[in-house]
N, C-alpha and C positions, 0 to 999 in steps of 0.2 A: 365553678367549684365542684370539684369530687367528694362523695360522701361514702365513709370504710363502713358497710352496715354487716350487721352480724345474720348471718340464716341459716337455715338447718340444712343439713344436707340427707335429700330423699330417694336418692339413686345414684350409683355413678358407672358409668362407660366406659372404661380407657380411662384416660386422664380429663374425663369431663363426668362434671355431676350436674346433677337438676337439683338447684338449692330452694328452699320455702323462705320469701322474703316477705312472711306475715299472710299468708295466701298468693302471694304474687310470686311463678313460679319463675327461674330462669336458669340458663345454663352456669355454669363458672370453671373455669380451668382449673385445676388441679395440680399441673406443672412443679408449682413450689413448695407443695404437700404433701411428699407421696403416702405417706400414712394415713390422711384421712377413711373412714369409714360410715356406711349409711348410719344417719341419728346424729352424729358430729353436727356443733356448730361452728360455722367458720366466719371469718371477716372477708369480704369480698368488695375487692375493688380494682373498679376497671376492668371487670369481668375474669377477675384470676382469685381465688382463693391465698387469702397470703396470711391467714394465724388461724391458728385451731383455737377453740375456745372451749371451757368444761361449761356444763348445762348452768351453772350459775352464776357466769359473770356476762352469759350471754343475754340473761333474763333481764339484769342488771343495766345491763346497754341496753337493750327494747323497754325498760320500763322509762328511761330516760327518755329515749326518743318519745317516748309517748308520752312525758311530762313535755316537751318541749313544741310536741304536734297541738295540746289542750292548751297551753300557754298560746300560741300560736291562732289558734281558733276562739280564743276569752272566756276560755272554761273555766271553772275556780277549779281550784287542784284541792285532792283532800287534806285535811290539815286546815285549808282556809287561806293556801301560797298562792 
């Protein structure tokens, strides 16, 4: 199974950026975005950048994953879920 996770993008080259995947750095192609620009968050999968994302739907997706990482680990979530 592939997972579309959203990261920041911190440089880019050509048609290649170094995205921040929560501290974890990695390249991603850019091919099907030519608009993207440094600060952009993008959804990357399979190592391609394929949707641009505004800073708030991005956080939205990472706050998830990290309710589903604590659920995952038998953290209580706040709220008491």
């Amino acid at each position: 199974m592939c997972l579309a996770v959203p990261a920041k993008v911190l440089e880019i080259k050509g048609n290649v950026a170094i995205v921040d995947f929560g501290g974890v750095k990695r390249e991603a192609r850019l091919d099907l975005l030519p608009d993207v620009e440094v600060g952009d968050y993008v959804i990357v999968h399979t190592g391609f950048a394929i949707e641009k994302l505004d800073e708030e739907r991005a956080r939205e997706i990472l706050e998830a994953w990290d309710e589903v990482f604590r659920i995952t680990r038998g953290e209580e979530l706040p709220g008491g879920n």
